[in-house]
C-alpha positions as CSV (number, residue, x, y, z in Angstrom):
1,X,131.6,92.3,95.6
2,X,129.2,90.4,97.8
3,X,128.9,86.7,97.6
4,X,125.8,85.0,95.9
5,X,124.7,83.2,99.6
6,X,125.1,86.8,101.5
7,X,122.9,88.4,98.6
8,X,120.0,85.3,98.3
9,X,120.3,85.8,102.3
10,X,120.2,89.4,102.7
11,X,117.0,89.4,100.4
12,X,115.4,87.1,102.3
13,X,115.9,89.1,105.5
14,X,114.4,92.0,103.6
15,X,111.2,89.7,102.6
16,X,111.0,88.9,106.0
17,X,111.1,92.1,107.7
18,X,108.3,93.4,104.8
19,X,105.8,90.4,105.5
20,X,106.1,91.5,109.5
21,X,105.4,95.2,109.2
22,X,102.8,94.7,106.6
23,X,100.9,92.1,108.4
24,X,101.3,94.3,111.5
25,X,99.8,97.3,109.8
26,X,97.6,95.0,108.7
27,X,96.2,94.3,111.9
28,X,96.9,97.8,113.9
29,X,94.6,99.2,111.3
30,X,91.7,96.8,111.8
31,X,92.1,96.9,115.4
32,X,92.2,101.1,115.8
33,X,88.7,100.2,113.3
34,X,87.1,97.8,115.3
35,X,88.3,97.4,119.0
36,X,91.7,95.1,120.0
37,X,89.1,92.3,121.4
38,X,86.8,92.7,118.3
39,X,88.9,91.5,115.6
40,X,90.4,87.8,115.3
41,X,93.2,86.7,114.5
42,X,91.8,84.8,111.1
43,X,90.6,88.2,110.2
44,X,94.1,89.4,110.3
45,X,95.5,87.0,108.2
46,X,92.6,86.7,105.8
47,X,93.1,90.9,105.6
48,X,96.7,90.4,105.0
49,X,96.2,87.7,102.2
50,X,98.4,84.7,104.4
51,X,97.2,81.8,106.2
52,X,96.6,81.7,110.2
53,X,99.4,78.9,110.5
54,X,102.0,81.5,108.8
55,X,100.7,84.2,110.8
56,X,101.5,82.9,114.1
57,X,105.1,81.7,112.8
58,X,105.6,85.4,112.2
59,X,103.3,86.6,115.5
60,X,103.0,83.9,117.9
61,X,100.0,85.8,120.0
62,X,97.6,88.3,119.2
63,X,99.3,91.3,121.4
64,X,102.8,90.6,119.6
65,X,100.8,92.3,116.4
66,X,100.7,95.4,118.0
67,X,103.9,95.7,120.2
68,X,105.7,94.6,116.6
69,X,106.5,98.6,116.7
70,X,108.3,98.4,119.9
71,X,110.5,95.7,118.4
72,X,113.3,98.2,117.3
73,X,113.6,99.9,120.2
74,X,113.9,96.9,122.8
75,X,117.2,97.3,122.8
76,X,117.7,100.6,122.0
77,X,119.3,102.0,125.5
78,X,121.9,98.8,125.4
79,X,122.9,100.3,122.2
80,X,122.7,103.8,123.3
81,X,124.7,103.5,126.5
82,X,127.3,102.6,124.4
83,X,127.8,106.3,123.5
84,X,129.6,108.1,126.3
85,X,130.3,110.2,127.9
86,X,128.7,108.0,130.5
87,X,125.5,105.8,130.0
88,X,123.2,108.5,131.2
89,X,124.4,111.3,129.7
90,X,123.9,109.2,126.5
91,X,120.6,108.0,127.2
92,X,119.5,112.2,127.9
93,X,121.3,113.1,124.8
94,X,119.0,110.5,122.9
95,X,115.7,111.3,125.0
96,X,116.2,114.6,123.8
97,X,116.9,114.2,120.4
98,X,113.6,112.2,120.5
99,X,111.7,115.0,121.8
100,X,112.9,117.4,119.1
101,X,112.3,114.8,116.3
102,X,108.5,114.1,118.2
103,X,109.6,110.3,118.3
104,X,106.6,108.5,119.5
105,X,108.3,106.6,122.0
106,X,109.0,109.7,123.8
107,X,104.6,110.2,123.9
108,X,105.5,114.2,122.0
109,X,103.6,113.3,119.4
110,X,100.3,114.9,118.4
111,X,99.5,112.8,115.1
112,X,96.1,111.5,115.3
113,X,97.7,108.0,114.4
114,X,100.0,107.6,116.4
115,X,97.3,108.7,119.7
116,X,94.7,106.2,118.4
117,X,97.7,103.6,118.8
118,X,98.9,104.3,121.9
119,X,95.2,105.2,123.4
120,X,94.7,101.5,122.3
121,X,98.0,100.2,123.5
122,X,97.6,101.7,127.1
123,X,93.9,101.2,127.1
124,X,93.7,97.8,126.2
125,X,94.5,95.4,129.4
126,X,96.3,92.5,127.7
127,X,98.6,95.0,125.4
128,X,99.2,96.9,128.4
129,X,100.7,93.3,129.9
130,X,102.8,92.4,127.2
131,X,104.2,96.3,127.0
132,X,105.2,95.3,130.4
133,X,106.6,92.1,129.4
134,X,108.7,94.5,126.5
135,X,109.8,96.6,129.4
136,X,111.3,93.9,132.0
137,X,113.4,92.8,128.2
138,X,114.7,96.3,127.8
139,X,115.6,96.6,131.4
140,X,117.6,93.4,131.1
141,X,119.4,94.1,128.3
142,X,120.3,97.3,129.7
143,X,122.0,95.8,132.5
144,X,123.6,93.6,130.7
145,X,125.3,96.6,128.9
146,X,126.0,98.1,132.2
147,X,127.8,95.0,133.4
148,X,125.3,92.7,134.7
149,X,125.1,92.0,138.9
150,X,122.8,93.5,141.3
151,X,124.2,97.2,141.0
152,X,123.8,97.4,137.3
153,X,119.7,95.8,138.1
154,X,119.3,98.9,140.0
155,X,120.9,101.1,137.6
156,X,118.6,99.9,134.4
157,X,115.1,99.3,136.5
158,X,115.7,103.1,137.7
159,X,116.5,104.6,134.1
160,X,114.1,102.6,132.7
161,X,111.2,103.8,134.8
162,X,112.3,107.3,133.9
163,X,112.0,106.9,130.7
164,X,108.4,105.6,131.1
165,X,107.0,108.2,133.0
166,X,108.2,110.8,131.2
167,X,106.8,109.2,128.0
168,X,103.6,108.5,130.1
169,X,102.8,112.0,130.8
170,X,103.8,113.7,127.4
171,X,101.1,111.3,126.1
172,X,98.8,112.0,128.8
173,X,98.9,115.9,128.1
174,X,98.9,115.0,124.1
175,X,95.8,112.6,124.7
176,X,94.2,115.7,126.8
177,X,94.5,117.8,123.7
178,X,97.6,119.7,124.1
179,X,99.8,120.1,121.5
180,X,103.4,118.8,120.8
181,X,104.9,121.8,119.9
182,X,103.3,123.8,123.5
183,X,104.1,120.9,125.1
184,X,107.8,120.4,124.4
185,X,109.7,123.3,126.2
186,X,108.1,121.5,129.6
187,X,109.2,117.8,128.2
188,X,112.5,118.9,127.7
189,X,112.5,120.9,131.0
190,X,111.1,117.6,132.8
191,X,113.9,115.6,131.0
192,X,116.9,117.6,131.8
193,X,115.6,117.1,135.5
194,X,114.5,113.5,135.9
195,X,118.1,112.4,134.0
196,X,120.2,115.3,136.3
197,X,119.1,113.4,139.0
198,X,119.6,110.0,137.5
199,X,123.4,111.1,136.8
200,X,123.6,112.2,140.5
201,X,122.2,109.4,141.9
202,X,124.0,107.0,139.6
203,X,128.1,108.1,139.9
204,X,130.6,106.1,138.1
205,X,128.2,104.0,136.3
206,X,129.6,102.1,133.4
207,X,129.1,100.3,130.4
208,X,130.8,96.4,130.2
């Protein structure tokens, strides 16, 4: 049986994570409407039904309303490394498994949605600085995982580049039109590749 104080707290935690992905749908949707640079912040919260002051305690900028569906997967290859066999032949078995599931963060996915917000995300200059900002955090974390020091630096800022351009051009080919299910024999083809040569240029890499 769970304890009153873990109960009242876990509820809590739930409220929390609602009011952040409802004002952040909130938002995405007025921004995919209107244009990122068209729509305030008081708009936001006045669509959402909270006050500006609350908003930023929940979103201190603008951009974090829109990269607020990164924040699961920021460290997501820490956790993945974590795995085995080795770190990168858990980090291909999860690429992979994202490409069959047409996970958004791989860019193999065709939904209209989902290519509105990342035509926004990538088009829009100061989203496409904080996605950066996302980045140099999940490349940090990752070495970390891997043991920290200048070896495991290398290690993370080369897998995590791979993972970006392969995402980078399956979105490029589905913002050209193509779709995900054409599309995905070639992703997977591309993926195998870029994370054989990871694992051959990476031996004996280890997690901490």
């Amino acid at each position: 049986m769970s304890k009153p104080g873990s109960t009242e707290t876990g509820l809590r935690e739930r409220k929390k994570q609602r009011m952040y992905q409802t004002v952040s749908d909130t938002a995405i949707r007025l921004f995919l409407e209107k244009g990122f640079d068209a729509v305030s912040v008081a708009e936001v919260a006045a669509a959402a039904e909270i006050s500006k002051p609350t908003l930023f305690r929940y979103f201190p900028t603008k951009e974090d309303l829109v990269l607020y569906r990164f924040a699961d997967h920021e460290d997501e290859a820490a956790r993945v490394v974590r795995e085995g066999p080795s770190p990168v032949e858990a980090l291909r078995r999860h690429f992979l498994d994202g490409l069959e599931r047409c996970d958004p963060i791989t860019g193999l996915n065709d939904d209209p949605h989902v290519l509105a917000y990342q035509s926004m995300l990538y088009g829009t200059p100061a989203l496409a600085a904080r996605l950066h900002g996302y980045l140099e955090r999940s490349e940090a974390a990752l070495a970390e995982a891997l043991g920290g020091g200048l070896d495991a630096r290398l290690a993370a800022g080369q897998i995590v580049a791979v993972q970006r351009v392969l995402a980078l051009e399956n979105w490029r080919r589905m913002a050209a039109g193509e779709r995900a299910a054409e599309v995905r024999g070639e992703a997977v083809a591309a993926a195998e590749r870029a994370f054989g040569q990871l694992e051959a240029g990476l031996p004996g890499l280890t997690v901490r």
